[in-house]
N, C-alpha and C positions, 0 to 999 in steps of 0.2 A: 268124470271130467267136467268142468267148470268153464263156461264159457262166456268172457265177457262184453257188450256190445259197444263200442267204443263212437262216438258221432263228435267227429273233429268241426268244431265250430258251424253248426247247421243252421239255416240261414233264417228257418221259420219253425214256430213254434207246433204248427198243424201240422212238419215233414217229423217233425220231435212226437207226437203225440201217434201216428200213423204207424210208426218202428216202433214205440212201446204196443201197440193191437199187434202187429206182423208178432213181434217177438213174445208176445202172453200164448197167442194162437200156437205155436210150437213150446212155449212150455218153457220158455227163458224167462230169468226177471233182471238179471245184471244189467240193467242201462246207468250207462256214465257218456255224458257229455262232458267235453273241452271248450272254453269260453263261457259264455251267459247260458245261466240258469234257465233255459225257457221250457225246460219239464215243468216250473211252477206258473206256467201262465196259462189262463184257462180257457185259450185256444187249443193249446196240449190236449188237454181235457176233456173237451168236445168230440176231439178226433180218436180217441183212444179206444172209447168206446166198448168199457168193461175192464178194460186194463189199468185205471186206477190205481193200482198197487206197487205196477211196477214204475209209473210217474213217480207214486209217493215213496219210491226205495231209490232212485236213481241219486245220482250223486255229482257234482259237476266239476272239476278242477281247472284249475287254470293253462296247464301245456297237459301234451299228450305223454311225456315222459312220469309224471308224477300219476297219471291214469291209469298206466301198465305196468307204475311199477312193481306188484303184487303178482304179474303173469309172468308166467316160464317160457311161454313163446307167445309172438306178436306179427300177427296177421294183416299187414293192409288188403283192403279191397280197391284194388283200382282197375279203371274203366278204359285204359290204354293202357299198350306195350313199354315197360321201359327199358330203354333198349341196353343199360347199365347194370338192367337183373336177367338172368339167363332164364328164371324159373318162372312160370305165372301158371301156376294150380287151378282148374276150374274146381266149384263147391267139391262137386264130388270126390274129385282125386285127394284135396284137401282134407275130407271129411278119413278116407281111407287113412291117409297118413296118420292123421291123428290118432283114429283105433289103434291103428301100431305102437303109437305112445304112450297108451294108457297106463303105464308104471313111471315113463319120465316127465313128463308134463302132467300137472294138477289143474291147471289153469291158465286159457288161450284168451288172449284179445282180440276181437275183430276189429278191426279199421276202418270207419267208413268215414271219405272226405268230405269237402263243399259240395252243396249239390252246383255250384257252378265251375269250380275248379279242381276240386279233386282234393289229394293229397299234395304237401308241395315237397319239395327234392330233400328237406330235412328231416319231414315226416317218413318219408319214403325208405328214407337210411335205416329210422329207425324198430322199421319193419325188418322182422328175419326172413319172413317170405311173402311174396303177393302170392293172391287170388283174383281172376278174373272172370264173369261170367261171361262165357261164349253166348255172341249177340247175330245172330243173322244179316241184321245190319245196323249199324251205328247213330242212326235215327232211325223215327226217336229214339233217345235215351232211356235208359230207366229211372226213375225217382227214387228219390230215396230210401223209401219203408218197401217200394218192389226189391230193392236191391234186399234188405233185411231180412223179406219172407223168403226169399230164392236162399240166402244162405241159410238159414233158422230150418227150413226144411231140407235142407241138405245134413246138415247137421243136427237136427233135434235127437237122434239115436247118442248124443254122446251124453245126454244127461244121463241115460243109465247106465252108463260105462264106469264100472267100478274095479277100484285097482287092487293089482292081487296083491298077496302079505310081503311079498317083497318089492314093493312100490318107495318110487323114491323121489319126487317129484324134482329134488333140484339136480336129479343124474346129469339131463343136458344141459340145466345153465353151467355147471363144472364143466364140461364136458367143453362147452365152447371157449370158455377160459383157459383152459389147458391147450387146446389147440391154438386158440391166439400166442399165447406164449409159445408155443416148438417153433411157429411160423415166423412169430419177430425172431427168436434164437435162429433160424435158418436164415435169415436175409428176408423174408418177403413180408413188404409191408402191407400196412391197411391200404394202400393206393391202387398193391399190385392186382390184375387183373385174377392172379391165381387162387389171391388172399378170397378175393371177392365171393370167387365159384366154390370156391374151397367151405367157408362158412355159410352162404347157401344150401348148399346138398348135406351137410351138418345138417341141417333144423329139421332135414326130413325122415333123419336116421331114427330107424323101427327100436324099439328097445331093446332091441336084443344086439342093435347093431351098435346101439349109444355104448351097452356093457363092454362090447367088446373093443371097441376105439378106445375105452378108460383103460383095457389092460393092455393093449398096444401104447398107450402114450406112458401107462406108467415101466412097460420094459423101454421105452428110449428114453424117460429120464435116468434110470439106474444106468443104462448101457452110456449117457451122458457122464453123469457122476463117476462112473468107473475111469472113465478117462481123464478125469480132471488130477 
């Protein structure tokens, strides 16, 4: 499984160069920044400190959708409760799920926001699930590249997670597609609260659980069709 490190607009080029060291140190190289290009500034550089390569592989786009577009699910990391997601995953539990995926998911984005502000409620949407790291206390905070190594080692075990011959990486984005649609066809929209929980607990279904939700969705459209 492929894991990509996602840094939404970071404010300094030494917070950028410190999360390419956290993330070579565990053995990732996918860095992509949203906004300015400050992987090429060689304050980056300074702070990286052997990690080089993954500066010179990193990639920068302009919004976070165009970032993720190429990942099957999308992870923010955020630093408060929100209280419109039911779900907030620490590293660990996160990292578990994922092993459970390894035939539908090929490739996860992480999320990480402003080091002043976070993610903001548009970003947030476009996460299928948070992750939070459990903090003792709330100050200080953690910086940025801590927040990177704490996930990087929680998850370094999935770089060698390989997927068995019946691997299918886009099982659950289908998957989520099919159930948006029974949900508009049922009445419940994107606003309703059911829609919400409903596609949440989605993103965390184990593979075995994604196959089995395709052949539950595909007996209520026949048993649909039948009726029509």
């Amino acid at each position: 499984m492929e894991v990509a490190f996602v840094l939404v607009e970071p404010k300094r080029a030494e917070n950028v160069g410190a999360a390419a060291r956290a993330m070579k140190t565990m053995g990732f190289g996918d860095l992509r920044l949203v906004g300015e290009a400050l992987h090429l500034e060689q304050a980056a550089r300074v702070l990286a400190h052997g990690s080089g390569d993954v500066l010179a592989a990193a990639r920068h786009y302009p919004d976070l959708d165009s970032a993720v577009a190429d990942c099957q699910l999308v992870v923010g990391a955020s630093a408060k409760r929100r209280h419109h997601r039911r779900v907030h995953l620490s590293p660990e539990e996160l990292g578990a799920s994922l092993r459970a995926q390894r035939d539908s998911v090929g490739r996860v984005a992480l999320v990480f926001g402003r080091e002043d502000i976070g993610l903001n409620n548009r970003e947030i949407a476009r996460c299928d699930v948070l992750s939070q790291i459990p903090l003792a206390s709330p100050q200080p905070s953690l910086n940025l590249a801590q927040a990177v190594m704490l996930f990087a080692y929680a998850l370094c075990d999935l770089r060698l997670l390989r997927p068995t011959a019946a691997a299918d990486p886009g099982q659950l984005a289908r998957l989520q597609s099919r159930v948006r649609a029974l949900l508009h066809r049922s009445g419940i929209g994107a606003d309703d609260k059911a829609y919400g929980w409903a596609m949440e607990r989605l993103v965390l279904s184990s593979d075995e659980d994604v196959a089995f939700l395709h052949f539950i969705c595909g007996k209520v459209d026949t048993s649909s069709n039948d009726r029509q």
